[in-house]
TIRO-2110 file (N, C-alpha, C; in Angstrom, 1 decimal):
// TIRO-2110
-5.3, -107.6, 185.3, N, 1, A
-6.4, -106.7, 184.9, CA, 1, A
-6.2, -106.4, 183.4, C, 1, A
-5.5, -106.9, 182.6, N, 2, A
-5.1, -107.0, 181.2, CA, 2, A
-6.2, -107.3, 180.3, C, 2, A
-6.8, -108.0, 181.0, N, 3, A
-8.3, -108.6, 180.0, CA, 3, A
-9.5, -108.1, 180.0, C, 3, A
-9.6, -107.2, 180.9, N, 4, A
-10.8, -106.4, 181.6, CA, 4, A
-10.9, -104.8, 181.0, C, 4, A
-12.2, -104.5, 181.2, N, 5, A
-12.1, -102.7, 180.7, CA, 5, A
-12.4, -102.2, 181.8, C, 5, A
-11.9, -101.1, 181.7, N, 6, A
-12.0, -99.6, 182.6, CA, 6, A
-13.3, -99.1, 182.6, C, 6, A
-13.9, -99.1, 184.0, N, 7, A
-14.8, -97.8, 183.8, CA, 7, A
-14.1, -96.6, 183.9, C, 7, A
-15.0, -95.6, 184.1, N, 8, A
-14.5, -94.1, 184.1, CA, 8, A
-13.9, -93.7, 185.5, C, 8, A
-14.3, -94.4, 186.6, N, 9, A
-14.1, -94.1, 187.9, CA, 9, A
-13.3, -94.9, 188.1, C, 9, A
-12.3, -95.9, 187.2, N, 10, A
-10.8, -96.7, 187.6, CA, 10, A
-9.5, -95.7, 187.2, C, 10, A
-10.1, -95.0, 186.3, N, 11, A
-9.1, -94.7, 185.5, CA, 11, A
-8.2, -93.4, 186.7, C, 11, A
-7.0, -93.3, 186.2, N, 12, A
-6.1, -92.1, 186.4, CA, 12, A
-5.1, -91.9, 185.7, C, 12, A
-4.4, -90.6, 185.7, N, 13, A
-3.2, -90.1, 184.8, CA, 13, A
-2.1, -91.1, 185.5, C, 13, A
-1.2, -91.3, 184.9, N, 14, A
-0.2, -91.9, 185.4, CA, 14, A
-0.2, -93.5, 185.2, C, 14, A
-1.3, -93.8, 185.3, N, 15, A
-1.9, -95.4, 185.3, CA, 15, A
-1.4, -96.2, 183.8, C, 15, A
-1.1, -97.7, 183.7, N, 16, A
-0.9, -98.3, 182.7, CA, 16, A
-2.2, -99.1, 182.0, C, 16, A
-2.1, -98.7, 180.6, N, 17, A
-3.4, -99.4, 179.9, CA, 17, A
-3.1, -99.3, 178.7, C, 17, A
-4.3, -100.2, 178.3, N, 18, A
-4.5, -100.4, 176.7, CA, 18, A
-5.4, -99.7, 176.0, C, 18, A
-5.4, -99.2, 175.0, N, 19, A
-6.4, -99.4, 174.1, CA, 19, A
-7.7, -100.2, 174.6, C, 19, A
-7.7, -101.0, 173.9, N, 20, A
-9.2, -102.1, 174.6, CA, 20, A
-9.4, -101.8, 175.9, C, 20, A
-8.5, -102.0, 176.8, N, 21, A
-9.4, -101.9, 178.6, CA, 21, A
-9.6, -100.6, 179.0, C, 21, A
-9.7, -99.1, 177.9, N, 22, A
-9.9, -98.4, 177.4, CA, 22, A
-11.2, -97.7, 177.1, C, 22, A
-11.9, -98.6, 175.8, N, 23, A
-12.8, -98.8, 174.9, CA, 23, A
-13.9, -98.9, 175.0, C, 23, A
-15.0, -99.2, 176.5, N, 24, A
-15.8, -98.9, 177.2, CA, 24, A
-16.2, -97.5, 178.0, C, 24, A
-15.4, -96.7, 178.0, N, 25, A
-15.0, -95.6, 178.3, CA, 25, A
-15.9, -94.7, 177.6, C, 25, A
-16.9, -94.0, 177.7, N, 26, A
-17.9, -92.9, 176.9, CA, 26, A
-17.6, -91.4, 177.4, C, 26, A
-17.5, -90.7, 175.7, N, 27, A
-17.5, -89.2, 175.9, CA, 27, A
-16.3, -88.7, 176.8, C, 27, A
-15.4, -89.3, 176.6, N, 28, A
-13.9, -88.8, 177.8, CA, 28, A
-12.7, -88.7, 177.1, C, 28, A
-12.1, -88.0, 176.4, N, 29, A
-11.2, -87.3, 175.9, CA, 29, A
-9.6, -87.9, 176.5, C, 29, A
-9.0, -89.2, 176.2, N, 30, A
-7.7, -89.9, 176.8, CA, 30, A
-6.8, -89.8, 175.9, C, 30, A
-5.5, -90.0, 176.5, N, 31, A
-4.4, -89.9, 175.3, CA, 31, A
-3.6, -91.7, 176.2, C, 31, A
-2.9, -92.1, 175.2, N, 32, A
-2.0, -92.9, 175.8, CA, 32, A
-0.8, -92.5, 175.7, C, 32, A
0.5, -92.5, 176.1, N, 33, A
1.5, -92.2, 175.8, CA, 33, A
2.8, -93.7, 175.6, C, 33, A
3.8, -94.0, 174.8, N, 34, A
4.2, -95.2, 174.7, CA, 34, A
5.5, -94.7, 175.0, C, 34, A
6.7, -95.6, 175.3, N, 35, A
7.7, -95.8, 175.8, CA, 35, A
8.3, -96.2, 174.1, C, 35, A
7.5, -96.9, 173.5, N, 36, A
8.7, -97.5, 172.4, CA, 36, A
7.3, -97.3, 171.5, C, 36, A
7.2, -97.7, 169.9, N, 37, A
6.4, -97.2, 169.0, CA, 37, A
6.2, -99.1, 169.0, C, 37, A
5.1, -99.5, 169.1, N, 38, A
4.9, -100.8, 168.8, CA, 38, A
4.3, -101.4, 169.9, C, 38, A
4.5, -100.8, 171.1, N, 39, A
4.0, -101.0, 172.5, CA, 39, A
2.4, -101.2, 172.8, C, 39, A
1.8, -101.8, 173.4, N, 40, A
0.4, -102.5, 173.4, CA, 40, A
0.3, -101.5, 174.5, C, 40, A
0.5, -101.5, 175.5, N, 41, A
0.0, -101.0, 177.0, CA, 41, A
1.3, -99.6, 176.5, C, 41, A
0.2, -98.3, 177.6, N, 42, A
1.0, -97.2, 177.5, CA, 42, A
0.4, -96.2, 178.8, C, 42, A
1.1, -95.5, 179.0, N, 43, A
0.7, -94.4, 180.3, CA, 43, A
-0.2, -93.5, 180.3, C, 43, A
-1.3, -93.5, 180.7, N, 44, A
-2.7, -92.9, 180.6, CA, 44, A
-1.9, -91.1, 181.0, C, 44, A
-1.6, -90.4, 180.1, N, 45, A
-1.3, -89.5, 180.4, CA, 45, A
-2.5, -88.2, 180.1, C, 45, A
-3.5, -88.0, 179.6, N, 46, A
-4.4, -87.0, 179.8, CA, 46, A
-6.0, -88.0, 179.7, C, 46, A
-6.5, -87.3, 180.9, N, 47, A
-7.8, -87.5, 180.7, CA, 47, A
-9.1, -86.2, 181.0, C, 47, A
-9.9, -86.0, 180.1, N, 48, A
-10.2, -84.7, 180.3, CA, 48, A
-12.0, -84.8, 179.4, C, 48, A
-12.5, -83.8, 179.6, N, 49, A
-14.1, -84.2, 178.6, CA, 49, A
-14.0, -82.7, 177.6, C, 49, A
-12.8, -82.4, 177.5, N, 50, A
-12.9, -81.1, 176.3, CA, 50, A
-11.1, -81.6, 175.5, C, 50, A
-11.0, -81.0, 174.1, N, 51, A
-9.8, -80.8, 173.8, CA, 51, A
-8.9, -79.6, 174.1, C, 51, A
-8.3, -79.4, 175.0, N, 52, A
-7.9, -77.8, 175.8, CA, 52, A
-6.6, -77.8, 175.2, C, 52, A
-5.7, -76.9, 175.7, N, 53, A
-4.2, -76.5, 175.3, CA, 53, A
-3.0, -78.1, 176.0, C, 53, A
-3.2, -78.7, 177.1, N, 54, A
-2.3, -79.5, 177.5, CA, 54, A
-3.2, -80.7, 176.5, C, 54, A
-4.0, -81.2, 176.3, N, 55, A
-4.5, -82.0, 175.2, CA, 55, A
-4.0, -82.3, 173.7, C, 55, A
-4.0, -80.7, 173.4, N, 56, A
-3.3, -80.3, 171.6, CA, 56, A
-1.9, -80.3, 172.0, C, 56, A
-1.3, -80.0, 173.2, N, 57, A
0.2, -79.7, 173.6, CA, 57, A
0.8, -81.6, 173.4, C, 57, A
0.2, -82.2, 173.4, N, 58, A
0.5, -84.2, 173.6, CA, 58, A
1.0, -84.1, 172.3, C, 58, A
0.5, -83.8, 171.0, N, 59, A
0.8, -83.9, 169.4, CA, 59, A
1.8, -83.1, 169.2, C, 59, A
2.1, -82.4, 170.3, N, 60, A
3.6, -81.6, 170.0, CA, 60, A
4.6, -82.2, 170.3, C, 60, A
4.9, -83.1, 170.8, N, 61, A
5.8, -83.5, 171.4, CA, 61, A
6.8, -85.4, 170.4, C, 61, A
7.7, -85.8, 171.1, N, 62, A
7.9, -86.6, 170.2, CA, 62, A
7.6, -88.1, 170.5, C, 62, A
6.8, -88.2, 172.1, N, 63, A
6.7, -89.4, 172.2, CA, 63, A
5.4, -90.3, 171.5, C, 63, A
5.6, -91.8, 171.0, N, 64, A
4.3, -91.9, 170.3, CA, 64, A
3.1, -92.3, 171.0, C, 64, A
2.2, -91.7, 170.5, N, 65, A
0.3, -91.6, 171.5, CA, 65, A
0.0, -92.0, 170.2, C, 65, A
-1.7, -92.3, 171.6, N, 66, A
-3.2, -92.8, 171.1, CA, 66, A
-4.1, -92.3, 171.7, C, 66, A
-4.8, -91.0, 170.6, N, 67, A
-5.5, -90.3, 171.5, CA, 67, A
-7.2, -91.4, 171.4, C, 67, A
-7.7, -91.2, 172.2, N, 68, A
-9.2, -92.6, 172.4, CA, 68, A
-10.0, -91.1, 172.7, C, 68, A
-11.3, -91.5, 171.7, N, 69, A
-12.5, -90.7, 172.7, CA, 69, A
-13.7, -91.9, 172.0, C, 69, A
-14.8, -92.3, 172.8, N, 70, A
-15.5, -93.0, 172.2, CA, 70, A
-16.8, -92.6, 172.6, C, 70, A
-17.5, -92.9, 172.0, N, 71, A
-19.4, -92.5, 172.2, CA, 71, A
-19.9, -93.3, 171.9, C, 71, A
-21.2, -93.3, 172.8, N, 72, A
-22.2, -94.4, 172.6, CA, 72, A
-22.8, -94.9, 171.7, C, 72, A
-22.5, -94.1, 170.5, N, 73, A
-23.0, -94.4, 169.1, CA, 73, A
-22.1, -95.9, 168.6, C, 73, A
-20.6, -95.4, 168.6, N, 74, A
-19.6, -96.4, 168.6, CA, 74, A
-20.3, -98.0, 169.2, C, 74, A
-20.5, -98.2, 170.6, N, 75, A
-21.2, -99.3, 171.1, CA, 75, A
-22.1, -100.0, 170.4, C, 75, A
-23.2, -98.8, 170.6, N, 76, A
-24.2, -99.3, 169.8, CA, 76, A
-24.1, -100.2, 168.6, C, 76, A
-23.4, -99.4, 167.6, N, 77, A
-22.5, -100.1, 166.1, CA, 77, A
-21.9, -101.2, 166.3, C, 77, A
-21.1, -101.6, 167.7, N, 78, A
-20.2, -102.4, 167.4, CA, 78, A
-18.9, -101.9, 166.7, C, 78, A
-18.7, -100.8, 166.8, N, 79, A
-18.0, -101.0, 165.7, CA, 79, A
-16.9, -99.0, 165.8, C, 79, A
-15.6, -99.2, 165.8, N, 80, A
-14.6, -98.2, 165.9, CA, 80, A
-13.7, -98.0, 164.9, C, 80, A
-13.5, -97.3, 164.4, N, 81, A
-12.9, -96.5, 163.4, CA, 81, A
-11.9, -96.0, 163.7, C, 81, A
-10.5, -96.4, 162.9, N, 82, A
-8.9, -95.7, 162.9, CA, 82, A
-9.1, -94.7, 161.8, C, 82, A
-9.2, -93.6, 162.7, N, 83, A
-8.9, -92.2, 161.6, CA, 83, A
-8.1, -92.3, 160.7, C, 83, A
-7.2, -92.7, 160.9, N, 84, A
-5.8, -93.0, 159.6, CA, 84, A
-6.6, -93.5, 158.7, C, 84, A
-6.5, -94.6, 159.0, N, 85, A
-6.5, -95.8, 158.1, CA, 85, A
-8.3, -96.1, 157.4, C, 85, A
-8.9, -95.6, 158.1, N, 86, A
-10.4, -95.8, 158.1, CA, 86, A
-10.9, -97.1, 157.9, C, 86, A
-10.0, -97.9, 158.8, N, 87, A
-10.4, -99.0, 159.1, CA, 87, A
-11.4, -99.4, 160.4, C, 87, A
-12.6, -100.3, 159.7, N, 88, A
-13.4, -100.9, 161.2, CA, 88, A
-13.1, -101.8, 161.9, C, 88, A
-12.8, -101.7, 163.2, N, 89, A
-12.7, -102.8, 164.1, CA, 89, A
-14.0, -102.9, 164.8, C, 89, A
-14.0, -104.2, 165.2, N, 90, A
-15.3, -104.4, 165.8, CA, 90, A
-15.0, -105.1, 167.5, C, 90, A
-15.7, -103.9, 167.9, N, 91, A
-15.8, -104.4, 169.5, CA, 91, A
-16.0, -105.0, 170.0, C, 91, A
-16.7, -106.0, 169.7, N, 92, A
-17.3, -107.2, 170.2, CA, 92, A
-15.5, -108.1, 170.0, C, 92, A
-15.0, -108.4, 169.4, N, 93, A
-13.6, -108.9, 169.1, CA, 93, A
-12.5, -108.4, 169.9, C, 93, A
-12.6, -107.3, 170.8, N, 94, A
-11.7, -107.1, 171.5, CA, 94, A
-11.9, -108.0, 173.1, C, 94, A
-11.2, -108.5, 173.6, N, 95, A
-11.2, -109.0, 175.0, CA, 95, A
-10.5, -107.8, 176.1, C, 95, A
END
């Protein structure tokens, strides 16, 4: 299932995933959590459709995450944005 994306109704906390199989995912509020800093796949630890206190509580801590929220807008464009870096990726390039 590595190559494939998630709908909204596959998903659960605890579950392993990426980024990309992720990325189809609209208006849903996800964190990844990683075992090591470099790691591609990571443990779906919050999913939620607001930023609440156990959401902001993830950036307190010292393990390294990836928080994902995407919208339709995003699709539409083609096209996602690393807040850091303000770099564009384009979706159509992800498998």
């Amino acid at each position: 299932m590595k190559d494939s994306f998630f709908k909204a109704k596959d998903i659960k906390v605890g579950m392993r995933a990426t980024v990309a199989q992720l990325s189809h995912i609209l208006d849903t509020y996800m964190i990844l959590a990683y075992d090591n800093p470099g790691d591609e796949e990571g443990t779906l630890v919050y999913i939620g459709t607001k930023q609440d206190k156990e959401y902001d509580s993830w950036f307190m801590q010292d393990k390294p995450i990836t928080p994902i929220y995407h919208t339709d807008m995003e699709l539409e464009t083609n096209y996602l944005y690393d807040e850091e870096q303000f770099i564009p990726y384009n979706l159509k390039g992800i498998k």
